[in-house]
matplotlib code that plots the C-alpha trace (Angstrom):
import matplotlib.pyplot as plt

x = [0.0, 1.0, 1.0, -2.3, -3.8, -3.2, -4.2, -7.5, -7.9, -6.9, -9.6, -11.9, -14.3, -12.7, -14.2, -12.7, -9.2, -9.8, -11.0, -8.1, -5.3, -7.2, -6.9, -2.6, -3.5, -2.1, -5.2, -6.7, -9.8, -11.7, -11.2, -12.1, -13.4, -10.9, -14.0, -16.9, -14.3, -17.0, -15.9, -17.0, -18.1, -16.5, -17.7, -16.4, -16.4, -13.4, -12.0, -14.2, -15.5, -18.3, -18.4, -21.9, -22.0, -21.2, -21.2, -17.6, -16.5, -12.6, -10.3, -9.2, -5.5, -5.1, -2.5, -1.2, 1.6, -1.5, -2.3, 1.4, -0.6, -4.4, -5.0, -3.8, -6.2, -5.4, -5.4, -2.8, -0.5, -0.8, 0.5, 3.4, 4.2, 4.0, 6.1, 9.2, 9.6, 9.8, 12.7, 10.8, 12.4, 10.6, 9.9, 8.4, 5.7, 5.2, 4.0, 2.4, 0.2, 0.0, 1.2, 3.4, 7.3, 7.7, 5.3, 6.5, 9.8, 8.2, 6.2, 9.8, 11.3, 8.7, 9.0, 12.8, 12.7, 11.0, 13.7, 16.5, 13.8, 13.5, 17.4, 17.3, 14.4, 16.0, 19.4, 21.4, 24.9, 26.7, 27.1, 29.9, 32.2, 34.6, 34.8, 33.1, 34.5, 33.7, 34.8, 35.9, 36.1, 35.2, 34.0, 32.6, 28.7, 27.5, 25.7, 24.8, 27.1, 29.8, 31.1, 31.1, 32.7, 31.0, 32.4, 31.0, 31.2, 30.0, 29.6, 29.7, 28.0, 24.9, 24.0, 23.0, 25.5, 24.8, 26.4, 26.2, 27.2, 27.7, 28.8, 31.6, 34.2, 37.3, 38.9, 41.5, 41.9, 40.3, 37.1, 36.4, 37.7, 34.9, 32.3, 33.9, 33.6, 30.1, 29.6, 31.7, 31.8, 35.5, 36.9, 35.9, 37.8, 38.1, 39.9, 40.9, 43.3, 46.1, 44.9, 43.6, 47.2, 46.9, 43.2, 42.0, 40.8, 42.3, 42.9, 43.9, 45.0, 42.3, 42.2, 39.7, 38.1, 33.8, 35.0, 31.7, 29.8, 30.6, 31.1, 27.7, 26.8, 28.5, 27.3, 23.5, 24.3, 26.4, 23.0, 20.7, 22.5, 23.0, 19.1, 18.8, 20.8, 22.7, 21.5, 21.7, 24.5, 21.7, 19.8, 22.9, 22.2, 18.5, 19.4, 21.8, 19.9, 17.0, 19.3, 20.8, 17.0, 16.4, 19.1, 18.4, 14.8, 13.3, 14.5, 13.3, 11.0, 8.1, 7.9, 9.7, 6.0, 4.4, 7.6, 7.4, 3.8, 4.8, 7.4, 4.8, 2.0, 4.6, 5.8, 2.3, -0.1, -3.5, -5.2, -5.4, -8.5, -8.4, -9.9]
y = [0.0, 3.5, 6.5, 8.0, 4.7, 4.7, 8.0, 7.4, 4.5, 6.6, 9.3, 6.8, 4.7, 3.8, 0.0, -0.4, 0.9, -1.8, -4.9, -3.9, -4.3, -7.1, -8.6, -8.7, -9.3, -6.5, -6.3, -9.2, -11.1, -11.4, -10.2, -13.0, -12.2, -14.1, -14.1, -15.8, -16.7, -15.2, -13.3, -10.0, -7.8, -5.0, -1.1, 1.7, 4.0, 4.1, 1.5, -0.7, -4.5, -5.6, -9.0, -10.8, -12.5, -10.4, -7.3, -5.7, -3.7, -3.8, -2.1, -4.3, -2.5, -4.8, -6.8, -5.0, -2.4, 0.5, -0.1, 2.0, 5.2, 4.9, 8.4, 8.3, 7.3, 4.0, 5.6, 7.9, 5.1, 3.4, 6.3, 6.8, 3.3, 3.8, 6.9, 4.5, 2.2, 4.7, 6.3, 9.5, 11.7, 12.4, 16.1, 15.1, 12.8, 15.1, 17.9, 15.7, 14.1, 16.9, 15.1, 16.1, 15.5, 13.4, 11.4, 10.7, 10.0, 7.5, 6.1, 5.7, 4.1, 1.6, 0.7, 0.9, -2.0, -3.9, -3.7, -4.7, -7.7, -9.6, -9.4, -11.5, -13.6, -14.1, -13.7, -12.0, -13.6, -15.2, -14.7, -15.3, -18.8, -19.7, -17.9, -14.7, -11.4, -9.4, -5.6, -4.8, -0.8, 1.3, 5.2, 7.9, 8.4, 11.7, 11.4, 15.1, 16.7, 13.9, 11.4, 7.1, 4.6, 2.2, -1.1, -2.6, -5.6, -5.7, -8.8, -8.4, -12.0, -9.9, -7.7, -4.7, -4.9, -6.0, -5.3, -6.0, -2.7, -2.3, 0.6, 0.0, 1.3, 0.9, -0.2, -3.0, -6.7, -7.8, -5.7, -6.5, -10.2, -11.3, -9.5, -10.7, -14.6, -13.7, -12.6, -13.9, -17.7, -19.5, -19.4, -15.6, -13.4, -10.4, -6.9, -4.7, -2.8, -4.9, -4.4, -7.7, -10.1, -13.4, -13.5, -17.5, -15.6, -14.2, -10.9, -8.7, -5.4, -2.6, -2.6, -1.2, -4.5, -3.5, -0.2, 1.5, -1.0, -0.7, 2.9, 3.3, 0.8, 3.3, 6.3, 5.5, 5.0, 8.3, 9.8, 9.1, 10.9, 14.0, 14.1, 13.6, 15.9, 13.8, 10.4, 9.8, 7.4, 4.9, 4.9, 4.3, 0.2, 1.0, 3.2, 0.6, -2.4, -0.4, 0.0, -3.4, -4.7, -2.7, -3.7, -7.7, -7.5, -4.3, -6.0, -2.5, 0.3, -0.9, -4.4, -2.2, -1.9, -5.0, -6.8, -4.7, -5.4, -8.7, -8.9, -6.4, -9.2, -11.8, -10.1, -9.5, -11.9, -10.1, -13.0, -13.9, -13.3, -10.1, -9.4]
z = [0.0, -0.6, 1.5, -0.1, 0.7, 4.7, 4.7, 3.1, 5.5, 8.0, 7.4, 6.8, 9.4, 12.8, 12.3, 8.6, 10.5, 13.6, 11.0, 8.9, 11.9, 13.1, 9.9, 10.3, 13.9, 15.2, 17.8, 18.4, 17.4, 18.6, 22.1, 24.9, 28.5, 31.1, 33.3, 31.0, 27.8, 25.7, 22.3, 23.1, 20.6, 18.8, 19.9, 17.8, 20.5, 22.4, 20.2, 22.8, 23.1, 25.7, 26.8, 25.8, 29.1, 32.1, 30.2, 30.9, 28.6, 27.4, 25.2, 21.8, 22.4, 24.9, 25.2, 22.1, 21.2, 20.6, 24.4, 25.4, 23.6, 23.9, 23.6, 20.0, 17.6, 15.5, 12.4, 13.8, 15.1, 11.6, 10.2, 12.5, 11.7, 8.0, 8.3, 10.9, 8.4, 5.5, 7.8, 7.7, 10.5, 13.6, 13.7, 10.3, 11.5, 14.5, 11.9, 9.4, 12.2, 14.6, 17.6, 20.1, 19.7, 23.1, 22.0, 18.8, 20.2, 22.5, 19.7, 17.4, 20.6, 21.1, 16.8, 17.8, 20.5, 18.2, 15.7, 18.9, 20.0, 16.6, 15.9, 19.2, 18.5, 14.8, 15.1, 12.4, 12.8, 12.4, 8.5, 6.1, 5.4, 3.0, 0.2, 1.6, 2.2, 5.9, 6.3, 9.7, 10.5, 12.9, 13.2, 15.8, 16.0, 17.2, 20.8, 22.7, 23.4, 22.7, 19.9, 21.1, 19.0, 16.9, 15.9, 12.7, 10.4, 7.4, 5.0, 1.0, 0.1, -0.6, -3.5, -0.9, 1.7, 5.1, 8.6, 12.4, 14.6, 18.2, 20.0, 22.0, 24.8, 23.4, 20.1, 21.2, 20.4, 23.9, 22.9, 19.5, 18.7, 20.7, 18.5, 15.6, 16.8, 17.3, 14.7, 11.3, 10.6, 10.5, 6.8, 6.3, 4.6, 7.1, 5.9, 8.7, 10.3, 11.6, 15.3, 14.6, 14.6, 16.6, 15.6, 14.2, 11.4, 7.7, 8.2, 5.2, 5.4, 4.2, 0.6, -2.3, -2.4, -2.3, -0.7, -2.1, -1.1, 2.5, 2.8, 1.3, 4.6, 7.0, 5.4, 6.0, 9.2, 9.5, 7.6, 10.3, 12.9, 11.6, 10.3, 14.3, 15.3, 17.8, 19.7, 23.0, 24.0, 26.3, 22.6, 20.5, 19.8, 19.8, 16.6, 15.7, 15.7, 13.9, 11.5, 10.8, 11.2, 8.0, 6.0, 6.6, 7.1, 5.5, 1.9, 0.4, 1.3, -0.3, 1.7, 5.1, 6.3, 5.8, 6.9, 9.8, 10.5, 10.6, 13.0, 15.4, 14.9, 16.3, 19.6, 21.0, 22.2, 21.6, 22.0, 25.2, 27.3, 29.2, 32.8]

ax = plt.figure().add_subplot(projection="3d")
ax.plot(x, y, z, "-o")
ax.set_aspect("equal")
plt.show()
Protein backbone atom coordinates (compact mmCIF):
# COMPACT_ATOMS: atom_id res chain seq x y z
CA UNK A 1 0.00 0.00 0.00
CA UNK A 2 1.03 3.50 -0.60
CA UNK A 3 0.95 6.54 1.45
CA UNK A 4 -2.29 7.99 -0.14
CA UNK A 5 -3.81 4.74 0.70
CA UNK A 6 -3.15 4.67 4.66
CA UNK A 7 -4.18 8.04 4.69
CA UNK A 8 -7.51 7.36 3.09
CA UNK A 9 -7.89 4.50 5.54
CA UNK A 10 -6.93 6.56 8.02
CA UNK A 11 -9.65 9.25 7.38
CA UNK A 12 -11.90 6.85 6.84
CA UNK A 13 -14.30 4.67 9.42
CA UNK A 14 -12.70 3.84 12.80
CA UNK A 15 -14.23 0.05 12.25
CA UNK A 16 -12.73 -0.41 8.58
CA UNK A 17 -9.18 0.92 10.51
CA UNK A 18 -9.82 -1.82 13.56
CA UNK A 19 -10.95 -4.86 10.99
CA UNK A 20 -8.09 -3.89 8.93
CA UNK A 21 -5.34 -4.31 11.95
CA UNK A 22 -7.20 -7.12 13.07
CA UNK A 23 -6.95 -8.58 9.88
CA UNK A 24 -2.63 -8.73 10.25
CA UNK A 25 -3.47 -9.28 13.90
CA UNK A 26 -2.13 -6.53 15.16
CA UNK A 27 -5.24 -6.26 17.77
CA UNK A 28 -6.72 -9.15 18.43
CA UNK A 29 -9.75 -11.07 17.42
CA UNK A 30 -11.69 -11.45 18.61
CA UNK A 31 -11.20 -10.18 22.07
CA UNK A 32 -12.07 -13.04 24.86
CA UNK A 33 -13.38 -12.17 28.46
CA UNK A 34 -10.88 -14.10 31.11
CA UNK A 35 -14.00 -14.12 33.34
CA UNK A 36 -16.92 -15.76 31.01
CA UNK A 37 -14.30 -16.66 27.78
CA UNK A 38 -16.97 -15.15 25.74
CA UNK A 39 -15.87 -13.32 22.25
CA UNK A 40 -17.01 -10.00 23.07
CA UNK A 41 -18.13 -7.84 20.65
CA UNK A 42 -16.51 -4.96 18.84
CA UNK A 43 -17.75 -1.11 19.86
CA UNK A 44 -16.41 1.70 17.81
CA UNK A 45 -16.43 4.01 20.52
CA UNK A 46 -13.39 4.09 22.36
CA UNK A 47 -12.03 1.54 20.23
CA UNK A 48 -14.17 -0.67 22.80
CA UNK A 49 -15.51 -4.52 23.08
CA UNK A 50 -18.32 -5.61 25.70
CA UNK A 51 -18.40 -9.03 26.80
CA UNK A 52 -21.89 -10.75 25.81
CA UNK A 53 -21.99 -12.55 29.09
CA UNK A 54 -21.17 -10.36 32.11
CA UNK A 55 -21.22 -7.30 30.19
CA UNK A 56 -17.61 -5.71 30.86
CA UNK A 57 -16.49 -3.73 28.60
CA UNK A 58 -12.56 -3.83 27.42
CA UNK A 59 -10.35 -2.05 25.23
CA UNK A 60 -9.22 -4.25 21.83
CA UNK A 61 -5.51 -2.51 22.40
CA UNK A 62 -5.11 -4.85 24.90
CA UNK A 63 -2.52 -6.80 25.18
CA UNK A 64 -1.24 -5.04 22.06
CA UNK A 65 1.60 -2.39 21.16
CA UNK A 66 -1.53 0.55 20.65
CA UNK A 67 -2.30 -0.12 24.36
CA UNK A 68 1.36 1.99 25.40
CA UNK A 69 -0.63 5.17 23.63
CA UNK A 70 -4.41 4.94 23.94
CA UNK A 71 -5.01 8.40 23.61
CA UNK A 72 -3.76 8.29 20.04
CA UNK A 73 -6.18 7.34 17.58
CA UNK A 74 -5.42 4.00 15.53
CA UNK A 75 -5.38 5.62 12.42
CA UNK A 76 -2.83 7.87 13.84
CA UNK A 77 -0.55 5.06 15.08
CA UNK A 78 -0.80 3.37 11.56
CA UNK A 79 0.54 6.32 10.18
CA UNK A 80 3.36 6.77 12.50
CA UNK A 81 4.16 3.34 11.75
CA UNK A 82 4.03 3.76 8.04
CA UNK A 83 6.13 6.87 8.27
CA UNK A 84 9.15 4.50 10.87
CA UNK A 85 9.59 2.17 8.39
CA UNK A 86 9.80 4.73 5.55
CA UNK A 87 12.68 6.34 7.81
CA UNK A 88 10.77 9.54 7.74
CA UNK A 89 12.40 11.65 10.47
CA UNK A 90 10.64 12.44 13.56
CA UNK A 91 9.91 16.14 13.68
CA UNK A 92 8.44 15.06 10.27
CA UNK A 93 5.71 12.83 11.46
CA UNK A 94 5.19 15.13 14.46
CA UNK A 95 3.98 17.86 11.87
CA UNK A 96 2.42 15.66 9.43
CA UNK A 97 0.17 14.10 12.16
CA UNK A 98 -0.02 16.87 14.63
CA UNK A 99 1.22 15.08 17.55
CA UNK A 100 3.44 16.12 20.06
CA UNK A 101 7.33 15.51 19.67
CA UNK A 102 7.70 13.40 23.06
CA UNK A 103 5.33 11.39 22.02
CA UNK A 104 6.54 10.70 18.82
CA UNK A 105 9.83 9.97 20.21
CA UNK A 106 8.21 7.54 22.54
CA UNK A 107 6.21 6.08 19.73
CA UNK A 108 9.83 5.74 17.37
CA UNK A 109 11.25 4.15 20.56
CA UNK A 110 8.73 1.60 21.09
CA UNK A 111 8.98 0.75 16.81
CA UNK A 112 12.83 0.90 17.84
CA UNK A 113 12.72 -2.02 20.47
CA UNK A 114 10.99 -3.89 18.16
CA UNK A 115 13.70 -3.75 15.69
CA UNK A 116 16.46 -4.73 18.87
CA UNK A 117 13.75 -7.67 20.02
CA UNK A 118 13.47 -9.61 16.58
CA UNK A 119 17.37 -9.40 15.91
CA UNK A 120 17.27 -11.49 19.21
CA UNK A 121 14.43 -13.56 18.47
CA UNK A 122 16.00 -14.12 14.76
CA UNK A 123 19.41 -13.70 15.12
CA UNK A 124 21.41 -12.05 12.36
CA UNK A 125 24.95 -13.57 12.80
CA UNK A 126 26.66 -15.16 12.38
CA UNK A 127 27.10 -14.70 8.51
CA UNK A 128 29.91 -15.34 6.13
CA UNK A 129 32.20 -18.77 5.39
CA UNK A 130 34.58 -19.71 2.99
CA UNK A 131 34.76 -17.91 0.15
CA UNK A 132 33.12 -14.71 1.59
CA UNK A 133 34.46 -11.45 2.19
CA UNK A 134 33.71 -9.36 5.86
CA UNK A 135 34.83 -5.62 6.26
CA UNK A 136 35.94 -4.77 9.70
CA UNK A 137 36.14 -0.81 10.45
CA UNK A 138 35.16 1.34 12.90
CA UNK A 139 33.98 5.22 13.18
CA UNK A 140 32.62 7.86 15.78
CA UNK A 141 28.65 8.42 15.95
CA UNK A 142 27.48 11.66 17.23
CA UNK A 143 25.73 11.38 20.82
CA UNK A 144 24.76 15.08 22.75
CA UNK A 145 27.15 16.69 23.42
CA UNK A 146 29.82 13.88 22.72
CA UNK A 147 31.12 11.38 19.93
CA UNK A 148 31.09 7.13 21.10
CA UNK A 149 32.68 4.64 18.98
CA UNK A 150 30.98 2.24 16.92
CA UNK A 151 32.44 -1.15 15.88
CA UNK A 152 30.96 -2.56 12.68
CA UNK A 153 31.18 -5.56 10.37
CA UNK A 154 29.98 -5.67 7.43
CA UNK A 155 29.55 -8.83 5.04
CA UNK A 156 29.68 -8.36 0.99
CA UNK A 157 27.99 -11.97 0.10
CA UNK A 158 24.91 -9.88 -0.57
CA UNK A 159 23.98 -7.66 -3.45
CA UNK A 160 22.98 -4.73 -0.95
CA UNK A 161 25.52 -4.89 1.67
CA UNK A 162 24.77 -6.04 5.05
CA UNK A 163 26.37 -5.32 8.62
CA UNK A 164 26.19 -5.98 12.43
CA UNK A 165 27.24 -2.72 14.58
CA UNK A 166 27.70 -2.33 18.18
CA UNK A 167 28.81 0.61 19.96
CA UNK A 168 31.63 -0.02 22.04
CA UNK A 169 34.21 1.30 24.81
CA UNK A 170 37.28 0.87 23.39
CA UNK A 171 38.88 -0.20 20.10
CA UNK A 172 41.51 -3.00 21.17
CA UNK A 173 41.86 -6.74 20.41
CA UNK A 174 40.32 -7.79 23.91
CA UNK A 175 37.12 -5.74 22.89
CA UNK A 176 36.42 -6.49 19.46
CA UNK A 177 37.67 -10.21 18.72
CA UNK A 178 34.93 -11.31 20.72
CA UNK A 179 32.29 -9.51 18.55
CA UNK A 180 33.92 -10.70 15.59
CA UNK A 181 33.64 -14.56 16.80
CA UNK A 182 30.13 -13.72 17.31
CA UNK A 183 29.62 -12.65 14.67
CA UNK A 184 31.66 -13.92 11.27
CA UNK A 185 31.77 -17.74 10.58
CA UNK A 186 35.54 -19.48 10.54
CA UNK A 187 36.87 -19.45 6.78
CA UNK A 188 35.89 -15.59 6.32
CA UNK A 189 37.81 -13.39 4.63
CA UNK A 190 38.14 -10.36 7.05
CA UNK A 191 39.92 -6.94 5.92
CA UNK A 192 40.95 -4.70 8.67
CA UNK A 193 43.32 -2.82 10.35
CA UNK A 194 46.11 -4.91 11.63
CA UNK A 195 44.92 -4.39 15.29
CA UNK A 196 43.61 -7.74 14.64
CA UNK A 197 47.16 -10.05 14.62
CA UNK A 198 46.94 -13.44 16.64
CA UNK A 199 43.19 -13.53 15.59
CA UNK A 200 41.97 -17.49 14.24
CA UNK A 201 40.79 -15.57 11.36
CA UNK A 202 42.34 -14.23 7.70
CA UNK A 203 42.90 -10.93 8.23
CA UNK A 204 43.93 -8.73 5.21
CA UNK A 205 44.99 -5.41 5.38
CA UNK A 206 42.31 -2.55 4.25
CA UNK A 207 42.22 -2.59 0.64
CA UNK A 208 39.69 -1.24 -2.25
CA UNK A 209 38.11 -4.54 -2.37
CA UNK A 210 33.84 -3.46 -2.28
CA UNK A 211 34.99 -0.21 -0.70
CA UNK A 212 31.70 1.49 -2.11
CA UNK A 213 29.82 -0.98 -1.13
CA UNK A 214 30.56 -0.71 2.51
CA UNK A 215 31.09 2.91 2.78
CA UNK A 216 27.74 3.27 1.31
CA UNK A 217 26.80 0.80 4.59
CA UNK A 218 28.53 3.29 7.02
CA UNK A 219 27.28 6.32 5.38
CA UNK A 220 23.51 5.46 6.05
CA UNK A 221 24.29 4.97 9.18
CA UNK A 222 26.40 8.32 9.55
CA UNK A 223 22.95 9.83 7.57
CA UNK A 224 20.66 9.09 10.31
CA UNK A 225 22.50 10.93 12.91
CA UNK A 226 22.95 13.97 11.57
CA UNK A 227 19.06 14.09 10.35
CA UNK A 228 18.80 13.58 14.32
CA UNK A 229 20.79 15.94 15.29
CA UNK A 230 22.69 13.81 17.77
CA UNK A 231 21.51 10.38 19.75
CA UNK A 232 21.71 9.77 22.98
CA UNK A 233 24.48 7.39 24.03
CA UNK A 234 21.74 4.90 26.28
CA UNK A 235 19.83 4.85 22.65
CA UNK A 236 22.89 4.33 20.53
CA UNK A 237 22.23 0.24 19.80
CA UNK A 238 18.49 0.96 19.81
CA UNK A 239 19.36 3.19 16.62
CA UNK A 240 21.75 0.61 15.67
CA UNK A 241 19.93 -2.39 15.66
CA UNK A 242 17.00 -0.40 13.86
CA UNK A 243 19.28 -0.03 11.55
CA UNK A 244 20.82 -3.43 10.84
CA UNK A 245 17.00 -4.73 11.22
CA UNK A 246 16.44 -2.66 7.99
CA UNK A 247 19.13 -3.66 6.03
CA UNK A 248 18.39 -7.67 6.62
CA UNK A 249 14.83 -7.51 7.12
CA UNK A 250 13.27 -4.31 5.52
CA UNK A 251 14.47 -6.02 1.89
CA UNK A 252 13.30 -2.51 0.42
CA UNK A 253 11.04 0.34 1.28
CA UNK A 254 8.13 -0.89 -0.35
CA UNK A 255 7.90 -4.39 1.74
CA UNK A 256 9.74 -2.19 5.13
CA UNK A 257 5.98 -1.87 6.31
CA UNK A 258 4.35 -4.98 5.83
CA UNK A 259 7.58 -6.80 6.95
CA UNK A 260 7.37 -4.67 9.82
CA UNK A 261 3.83 -5.38 10.54
CA UNK A 262 4.80 -8.68 10.57
CA UNK A 263 7.40 -8.87 12.96
CA UNK A 264 4.83 -6.36 15.36
CA UNK A 265 2.03 -9.19 14.88
CA UNK A 266 4.60 -11.81 16.26
CA UNK A 267 5.84 -10.13 19.62
CA UNK A 268 2.26 -9.54 20.98
CA UNK A 269 -0.14 -11.94 22.22
CA UNK A 270 -3.52 -10.11 21.59
CA UNK A 271 -5.24 -13.03 22.00
CA UNK A 272 -5.37 -13.86 25.22
CA UNK A 273 -8.46 -13.26 27.35
CA UNK A 274 -8.38 -10.09 29.23
CA UNK A 275 -9.87 -9.41 32.76
Amino acid sequence: MALRQYTALEQGSALNVIHWLQIRNLPTNPLRCAQCNNAMDVKEINDGHRCCGCRKKRSLRSNSLFKEFSRVLLGKLLLAIYFFSAEDSQREISRHLSLNPNLVSSIWRRLQDACSRDLRDRPITPFGGPGTVAKCDETEASVRLETCEVFGIVTTEYSLTRGYFEGVERRDVVTLLPIIARCVRIGTEVHSDDWADGSPYPFHPVTGIHTREVESCWNNLKLGQKKGRGIEREDMQSYLDEKMWRQWRAENPQNAMNNFLAVLAGQYFVNNPVL
